[in-house]
KOLGU-174497 format. One record per residue (C-alpha): x, y, z. Coordinates in steps of 0.25 Angstrom, whole numbers, padded with zeros to 4 digits, always signed. Example, Ala and Ser with C-alpha at 12.3 -4.5 7.8 and 13.67 -1.06 7.14 Angstrom:
SITE     xx     yy     zz
SITE  +0049  -0018  +0031
SITE  +0055  -0004  +0029
This chain:
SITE     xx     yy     zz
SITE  -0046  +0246  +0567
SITE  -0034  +0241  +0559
SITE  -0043  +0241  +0546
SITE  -0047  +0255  +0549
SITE  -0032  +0257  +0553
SITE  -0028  +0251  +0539
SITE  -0038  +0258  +0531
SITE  -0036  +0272  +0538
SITE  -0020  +0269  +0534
SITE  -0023  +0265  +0521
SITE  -0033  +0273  +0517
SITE  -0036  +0283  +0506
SITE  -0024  +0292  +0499
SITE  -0026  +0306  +0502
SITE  -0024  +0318  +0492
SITE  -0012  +0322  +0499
SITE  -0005  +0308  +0500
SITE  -0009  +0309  +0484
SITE  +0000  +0322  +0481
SITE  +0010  +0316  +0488
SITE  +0011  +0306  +0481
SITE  +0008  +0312  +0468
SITE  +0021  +0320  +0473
SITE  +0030  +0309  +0475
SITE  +0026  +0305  +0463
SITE  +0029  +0317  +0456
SITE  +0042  +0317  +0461
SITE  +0047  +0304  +0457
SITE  +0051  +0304  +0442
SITE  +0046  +0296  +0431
SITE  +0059  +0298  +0423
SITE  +0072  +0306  +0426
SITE  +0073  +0320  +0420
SITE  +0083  +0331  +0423
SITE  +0078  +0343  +0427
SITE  +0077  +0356  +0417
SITE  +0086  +0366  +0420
SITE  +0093  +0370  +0408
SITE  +0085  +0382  +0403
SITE  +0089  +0389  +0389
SITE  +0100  +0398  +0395
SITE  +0107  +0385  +0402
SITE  +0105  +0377  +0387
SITE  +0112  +0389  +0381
SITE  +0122  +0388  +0391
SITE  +0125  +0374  +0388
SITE  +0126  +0375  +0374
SITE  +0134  +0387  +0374
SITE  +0142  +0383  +0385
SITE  +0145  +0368  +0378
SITE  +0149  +0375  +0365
SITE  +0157  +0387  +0370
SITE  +0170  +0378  +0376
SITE  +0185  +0380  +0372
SITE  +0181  +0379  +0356
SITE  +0181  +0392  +0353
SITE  +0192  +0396  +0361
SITE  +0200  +0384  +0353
SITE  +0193  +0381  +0340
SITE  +0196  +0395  +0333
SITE  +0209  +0389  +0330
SITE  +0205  +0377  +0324
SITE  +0194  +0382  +0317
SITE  +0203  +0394  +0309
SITE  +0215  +0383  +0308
SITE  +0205  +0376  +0298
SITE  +0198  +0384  +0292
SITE  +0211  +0392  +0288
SITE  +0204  +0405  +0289
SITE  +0196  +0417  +0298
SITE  +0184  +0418  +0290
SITE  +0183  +0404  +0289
SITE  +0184  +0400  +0303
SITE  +0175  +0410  +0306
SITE  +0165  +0403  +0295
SITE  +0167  +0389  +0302
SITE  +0163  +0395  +0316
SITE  +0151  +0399  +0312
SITE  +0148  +0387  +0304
SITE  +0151  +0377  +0316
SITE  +0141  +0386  +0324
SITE  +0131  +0383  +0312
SITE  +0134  +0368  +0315
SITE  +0132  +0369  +0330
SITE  +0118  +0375  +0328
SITE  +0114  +0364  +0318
SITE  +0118  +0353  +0328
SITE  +0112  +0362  +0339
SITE  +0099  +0362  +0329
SITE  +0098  +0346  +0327
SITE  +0101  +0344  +0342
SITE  +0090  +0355  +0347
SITE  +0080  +0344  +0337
SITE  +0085  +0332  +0344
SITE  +0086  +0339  +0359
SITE  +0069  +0344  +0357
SITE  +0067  +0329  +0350
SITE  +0074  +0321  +0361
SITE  +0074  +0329  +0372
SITE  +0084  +0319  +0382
SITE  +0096  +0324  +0386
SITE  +0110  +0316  +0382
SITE  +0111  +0325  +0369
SITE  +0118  +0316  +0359
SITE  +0116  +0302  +0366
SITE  +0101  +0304  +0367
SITE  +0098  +0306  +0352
SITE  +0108  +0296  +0349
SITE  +0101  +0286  +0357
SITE  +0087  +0290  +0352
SITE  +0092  +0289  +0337
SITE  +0101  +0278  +0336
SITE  +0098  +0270  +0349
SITE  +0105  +0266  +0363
SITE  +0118  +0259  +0357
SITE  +0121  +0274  +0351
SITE  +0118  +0281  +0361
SITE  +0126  +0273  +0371
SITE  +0138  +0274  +0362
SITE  +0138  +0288  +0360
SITE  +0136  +0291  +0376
SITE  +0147  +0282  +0379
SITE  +0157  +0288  +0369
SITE  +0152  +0301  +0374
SITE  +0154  +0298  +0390
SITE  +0167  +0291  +0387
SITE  +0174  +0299  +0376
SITE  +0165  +0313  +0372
SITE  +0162  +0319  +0385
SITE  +0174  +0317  +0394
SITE  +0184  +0320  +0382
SITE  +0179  +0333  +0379
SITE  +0176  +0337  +0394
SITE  +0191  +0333  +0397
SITE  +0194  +0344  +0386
SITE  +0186  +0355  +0389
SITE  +0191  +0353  +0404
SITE  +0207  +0353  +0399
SITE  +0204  +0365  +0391
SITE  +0197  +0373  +0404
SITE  +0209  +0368  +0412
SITE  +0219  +0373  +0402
SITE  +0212  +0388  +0403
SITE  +0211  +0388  +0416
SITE  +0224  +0385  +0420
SITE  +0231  +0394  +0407
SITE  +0232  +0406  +0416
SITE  +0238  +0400  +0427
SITE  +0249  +0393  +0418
SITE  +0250  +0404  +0407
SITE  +0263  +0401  +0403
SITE  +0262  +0386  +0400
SITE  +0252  +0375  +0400
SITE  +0244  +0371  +0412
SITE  +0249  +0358  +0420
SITE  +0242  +0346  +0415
SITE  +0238  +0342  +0430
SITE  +0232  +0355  +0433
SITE  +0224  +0355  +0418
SITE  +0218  +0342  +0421
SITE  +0214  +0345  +0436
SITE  +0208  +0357  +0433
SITE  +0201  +0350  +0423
SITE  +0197  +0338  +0431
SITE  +0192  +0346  +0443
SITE  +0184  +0356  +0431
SITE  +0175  +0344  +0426
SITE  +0174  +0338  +0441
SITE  +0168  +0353  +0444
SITE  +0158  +0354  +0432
SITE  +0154  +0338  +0433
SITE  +0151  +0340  +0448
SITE  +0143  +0353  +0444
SITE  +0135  +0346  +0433
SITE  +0132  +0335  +0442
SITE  +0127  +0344  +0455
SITE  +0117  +0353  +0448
SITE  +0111  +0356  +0432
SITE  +0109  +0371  +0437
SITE  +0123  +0372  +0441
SITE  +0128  +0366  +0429
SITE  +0121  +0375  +0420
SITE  +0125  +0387  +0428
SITE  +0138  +0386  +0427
SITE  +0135  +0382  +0410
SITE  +0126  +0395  +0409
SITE  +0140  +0403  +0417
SITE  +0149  +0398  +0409
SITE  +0144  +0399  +0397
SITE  +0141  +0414  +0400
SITE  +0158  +0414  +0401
SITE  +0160  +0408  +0390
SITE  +0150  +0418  +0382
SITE  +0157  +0430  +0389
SITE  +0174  +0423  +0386
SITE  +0169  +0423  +0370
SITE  +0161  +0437  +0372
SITE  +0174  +0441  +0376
SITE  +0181  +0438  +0365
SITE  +0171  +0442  +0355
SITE  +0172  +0457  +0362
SITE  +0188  +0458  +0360
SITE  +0184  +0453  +0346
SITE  +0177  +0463  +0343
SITE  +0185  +0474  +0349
SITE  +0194  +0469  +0339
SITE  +0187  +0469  +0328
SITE  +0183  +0485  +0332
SITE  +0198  +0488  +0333
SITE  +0198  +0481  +0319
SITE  +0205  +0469  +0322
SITE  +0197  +0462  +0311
SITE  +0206  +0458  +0300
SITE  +0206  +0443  +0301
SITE  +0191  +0445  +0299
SITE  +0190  +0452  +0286
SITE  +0184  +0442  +0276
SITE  +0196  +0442  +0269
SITE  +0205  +0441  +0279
SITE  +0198  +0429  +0285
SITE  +0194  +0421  +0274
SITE  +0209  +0422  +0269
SITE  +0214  +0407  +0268
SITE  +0229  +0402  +0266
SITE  +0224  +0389  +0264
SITE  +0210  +0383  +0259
SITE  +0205  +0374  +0269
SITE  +0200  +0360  +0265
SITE  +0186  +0355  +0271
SITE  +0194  +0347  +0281
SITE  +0200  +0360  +0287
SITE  +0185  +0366  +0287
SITE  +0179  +0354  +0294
SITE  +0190  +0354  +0304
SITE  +0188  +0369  +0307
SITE  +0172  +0366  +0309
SITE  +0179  +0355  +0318
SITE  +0182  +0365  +0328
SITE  +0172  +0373  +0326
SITE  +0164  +0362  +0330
SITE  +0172  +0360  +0342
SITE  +0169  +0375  +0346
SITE  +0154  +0373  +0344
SITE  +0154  +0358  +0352
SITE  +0142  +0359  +0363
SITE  +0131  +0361  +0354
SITE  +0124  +0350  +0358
SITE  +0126  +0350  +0372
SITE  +0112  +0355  +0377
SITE  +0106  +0341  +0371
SITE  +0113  +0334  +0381
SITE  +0104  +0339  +0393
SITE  +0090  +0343  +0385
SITE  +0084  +0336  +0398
SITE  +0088  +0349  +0406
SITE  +0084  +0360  +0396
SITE  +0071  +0366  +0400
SITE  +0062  +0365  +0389
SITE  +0071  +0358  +0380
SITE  +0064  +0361  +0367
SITE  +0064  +0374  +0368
SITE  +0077  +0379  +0375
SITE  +0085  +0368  +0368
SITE  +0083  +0372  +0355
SITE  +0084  +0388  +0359
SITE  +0095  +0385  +0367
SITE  +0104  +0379  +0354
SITE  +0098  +0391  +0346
SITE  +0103  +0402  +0355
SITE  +0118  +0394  +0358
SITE  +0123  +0389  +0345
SITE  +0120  +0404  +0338
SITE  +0128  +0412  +0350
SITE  +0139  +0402  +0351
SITE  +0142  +0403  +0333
SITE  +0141  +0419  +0337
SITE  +0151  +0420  +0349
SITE  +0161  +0409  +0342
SITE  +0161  +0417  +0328
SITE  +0163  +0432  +0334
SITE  +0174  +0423  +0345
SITE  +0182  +0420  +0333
SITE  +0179  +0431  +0327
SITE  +0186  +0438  +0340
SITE  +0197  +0428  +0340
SITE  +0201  +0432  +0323
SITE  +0200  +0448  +0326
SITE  +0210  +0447  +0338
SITE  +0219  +0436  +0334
SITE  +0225  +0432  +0320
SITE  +0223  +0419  +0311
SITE  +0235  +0416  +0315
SITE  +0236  +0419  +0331
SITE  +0224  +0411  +0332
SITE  +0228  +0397  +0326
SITE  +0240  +0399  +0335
SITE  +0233  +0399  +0346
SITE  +0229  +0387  +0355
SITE  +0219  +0396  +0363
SITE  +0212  +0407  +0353
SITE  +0205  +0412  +0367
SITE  +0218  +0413  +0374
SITE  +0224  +0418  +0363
SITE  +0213  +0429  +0361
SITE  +0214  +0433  +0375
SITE  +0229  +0435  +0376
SITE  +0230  +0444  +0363
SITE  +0217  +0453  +0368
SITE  +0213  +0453  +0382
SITE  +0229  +0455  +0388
SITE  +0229  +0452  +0403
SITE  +0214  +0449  +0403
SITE  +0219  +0435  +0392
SITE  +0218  +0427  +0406
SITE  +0201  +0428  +0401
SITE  +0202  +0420  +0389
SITE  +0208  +0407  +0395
SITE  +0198  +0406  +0408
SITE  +0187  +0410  +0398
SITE  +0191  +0398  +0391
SITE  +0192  +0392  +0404
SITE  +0177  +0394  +0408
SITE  +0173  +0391  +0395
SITE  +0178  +0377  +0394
SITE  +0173  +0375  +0409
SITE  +0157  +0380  +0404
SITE  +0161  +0368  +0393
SITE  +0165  +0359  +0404
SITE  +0151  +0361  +0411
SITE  +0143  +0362  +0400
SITE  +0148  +0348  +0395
SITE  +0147  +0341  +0406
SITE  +0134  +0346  +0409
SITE  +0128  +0341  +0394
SITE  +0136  +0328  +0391
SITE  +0132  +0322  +0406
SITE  +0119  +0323  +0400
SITE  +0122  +0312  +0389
SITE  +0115  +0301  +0397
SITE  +0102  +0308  +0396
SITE  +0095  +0305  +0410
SITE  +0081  +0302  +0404
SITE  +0088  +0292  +0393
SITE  +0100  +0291  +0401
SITE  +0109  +0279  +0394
SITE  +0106  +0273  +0406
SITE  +0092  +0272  +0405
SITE  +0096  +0267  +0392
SITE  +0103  +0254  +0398
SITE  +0118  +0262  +0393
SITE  +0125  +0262  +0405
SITE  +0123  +0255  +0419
SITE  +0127  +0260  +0431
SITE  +0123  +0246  +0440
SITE  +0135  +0245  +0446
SITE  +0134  +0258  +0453
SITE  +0120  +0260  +0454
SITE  +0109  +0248  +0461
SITE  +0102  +0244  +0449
SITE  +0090  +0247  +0456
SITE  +0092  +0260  +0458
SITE  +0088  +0271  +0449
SITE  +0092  +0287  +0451
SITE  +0086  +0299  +0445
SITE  +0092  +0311  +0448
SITE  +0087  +0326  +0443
SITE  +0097  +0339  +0444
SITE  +0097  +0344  +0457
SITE  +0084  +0337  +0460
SITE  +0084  +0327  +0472
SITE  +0087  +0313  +0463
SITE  +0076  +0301  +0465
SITE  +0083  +0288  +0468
SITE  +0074  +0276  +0467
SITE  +0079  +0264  +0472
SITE  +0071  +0250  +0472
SITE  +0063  +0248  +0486
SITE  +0065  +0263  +0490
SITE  +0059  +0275  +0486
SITE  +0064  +0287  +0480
SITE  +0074  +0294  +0486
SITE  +0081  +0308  +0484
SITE  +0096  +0308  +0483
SITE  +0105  +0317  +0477
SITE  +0105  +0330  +0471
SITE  +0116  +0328  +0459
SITE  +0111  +0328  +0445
SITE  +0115  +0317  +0439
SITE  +0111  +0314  +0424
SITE  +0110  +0299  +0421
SITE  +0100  +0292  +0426
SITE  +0107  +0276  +0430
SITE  +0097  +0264  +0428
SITE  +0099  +0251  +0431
SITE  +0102  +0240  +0420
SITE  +0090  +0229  +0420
C-alpha cells in the first residue's frame, strides 16, 4: 500500500505540470535586460532634448566674440552642426556594432580593454557627470528665481536649494519609472522647441519689417580685425558647447526598440532640425539686436525678450528655465546608463559592493517589472518595482 502510495505520489509528470514549469522557466531570465521602451519619438526627444540646454541661449556670445563678425558666426554654427552629425554618423556605426548600453565606456572597453574603461567610467562618475549636472542645475536655478529677484541677483541659498531639490526630483523620477522619464523628456523637449520657435517668429517679423541690416553680406562679413585660427577654434569651442548631447542616445541603446533601425533614424532626423532651428535662432537674435548689444549681453534670450516681447519678457527666462530642466532629465536619464546593465563594470570585476550587499546574493531588476532576487538556498522571489540600472555581483 505504501509503494503504490509512493508510486501514485511520484508518479508520471502530466502535461499541465510540464506548462508550468515551462512557465516558470520562461520567467526567470538567463541574463539581465532592460526593457525596450524608448521608440523613435522618445530617441529623438533625448537627442534633441540632451543638445538643446542653456547653449544657445549663452553660446551666441561667445561665438560672435571670436569669430569677430555676423556672417562668420553664422558660418561656424552651421559648421559645428556638420560636426555634430559626423560624430552623430560614427557613433550610429558603433551603437548598430555594439549594441550595449554605457555609450562611451562600452566601446572603450570593447576596443582598449577593461583598465580603459574603468578609468574613463571613474573619471566620468567622479568628475564629468556631477560637474556638469551641478551647472545646468545652477543655471535653471538662476532663471527660475530671476523673476522673483528682478533687480538683483538671486540669494546663494535659495539657488543652491532650488537646485538641490530640482536634481533630487528628476533622480527620484528616473529611478521610479523609464515611461515616466521619457515623458517628461518628450514634454520638455516639445517646450524647448516651442521657446526657440518663439524666437525664430519675432525674428522673422523683424526681418519682414526690414530689420535686416546686420544680415546683408556686406554688413555681416565686415571685420575690424582678422581673427587668427585660435579665435576660430575657440569660437567652434562654443559652438560645440551649444551642440553637447549628441551622443547621449548611445548611452541607453538597451532601451531603444529596434536599435538598428530607429537609432540611426533617430540621429538622422535630430542633428538636421537642431543646425536649422540654431541658425534661424541666431539669425532671430542678429535681426533684433545689434553686434554690439549682443556681446554686452550675459543672457542673449533675456536680453532678446526685454527688447521685443515688453511685459510678456518674463517668457524668456522660465523658457530657459525649462529648458535647462529637460537638460537636467535628459542627462541623468542617459549618463545613469554608463554602467551598462548586461556589461555593467560590475560584471566586469570594477566595482564591489560586498560590503553592502551578501556576496551571495545576486539582484536583477527590469523597469517597472517585478525585480527577481536570487539568493543561495531560497527561490526566487519578487521585490521591488524601482528600476535600477546596475546589476551588483559579488567579487570571487
Amino acid at each position: 500500500m505504501e509503494g503504490q502510495n509512493g508510486s501514485r505520489a511520484h508518479g508520471p509528470v502530466t502535461d499541465g505540470q510540464k506548462r508550468r514549469k515551462k512557465q516558470e522557466e520562461e520567467e526567470i531570465p538567463d541574463r539581465v535586460t532592460l526593457k525596450k521602451e524608448i521608440g523613435l519619438l522618445s530617441a529623438c526627444a533625448i537627442i534633441i532634448g540632451n543638445i538643446i540646454g542653456s547653449g544657445i541661449f549663452i553660446s551666441p556670445k561667445g561665438v560672435l566674440e571670436h569669430s569677430g563678425s555676423v556672417g562668420l558666426a553664422l558660418v561656424v554654427w552651421v559648421l559645428g552642426g556638420c560636426i555634430a552629425a559626423l560624430g552623430s554618423l560614427c557613433y550610429a556605426e558603433l551603437g548598430v556594432t555594439i549594441p550595449k548600453s554605457g555609450g562611451d565606456y562600452s566601446y572603450v572597453t570593447e576596443i582598449f580593454g577593461g583598465l580603459m574603461g574603468f578609468l574613463l567610467l571613474w573619471s566620468a562618475v567622479l568628475i564629468m557627470y556631477p560637474t556638469t549636472l551641478a551647472v545646468i542645475a545652477l543655471t535653471f536655478s538662476s532663471y527660475v528665481l530671476q523673476p522673483v529677484f528682478p533687480d538683483c541677483v538671486p540669494p546663494y541659498m535659495a539657488t543652491r536649494m532650488l537646485s538641490a531639490t530640482c536634481l533630487l526630483l528628476l533622480t527620484w523620477v528616473n529611478c521610479s519609472s523609464v515611461r515616466m522619464a521619457t515623458r517628461i523628456q518628450d514634454v520638455f523637449t516639445v517646450g524647448k522647441l516651442m521657446a526657440l520657435g518663439l524666437i525664430i517668429m519675432v525674428g522673422l517679423v523683424q526681418i519682414c519689417n526690414g530689420n535686416y541690416e546686420a544680415l546683408t553680406p556686406q554688413v555681416a562679413f565686415a571685420m575690424e580685425r582678422t581673427p587668427s585660427v585660435g579665435q576660430i577654434a575657440l569660437a567652434f569651442l562654443q559652438a560645440s558647447f551649444a551642440f553637447s548631447g549628441w551622443n547621449f542616445l548611445n548611452y541607453v541603446t538597451e532601451e531603444v526598440v529596434e536599435p538598428r533601425r530607429n537609432l540611426p533614424r533617430a540621429i538622422y532626423i535630430s542633428i538636421p532640425l537642431v543646425t536649422f532651428v540654431y541658425t534661424l535662432t541666431n539669425i532671430a537674435y542678429f535681426s533684433s539686436m545689434s553686434p554690439e548689444e549682443l556681446l554686452s549681453s550675459n543672457a542673449v534670450a533675456v536680453t532678446f525678450g526685454e527688447k521685443l516681447l515688453g511685459m510678456f519678457s518674463v517668457v524668456m527666462p522660465i523658457s530657459v528655465a525649462l529648458s535647462t530642466f529637460g537638460g537636467i532629465n535628459g542627462y541623468l536619464f542617459t549618463s545613469s546608463s554608463a554602467p551598462p546593465p548586461s556589461s555593467s563594470s560590475a560584471s566586469e570585476r570594477h566595482t564591489t559592493l560586498s560590503t553592502t550587499f551578501p556576496s551571495s546574493t545576486i539582484c536583477r531588476t527590469a523597469s517597472r517589472s517585478p525585480a527577481c532576487c536570487t539568493t543561495a538556498g531560497r527561490s526566487p522571489t519578487c521585490s521591488d518595482q524601482l528600476r535600477y540600472k546596475y546589476l551588483f555581483l559579488p567579487l570571487k
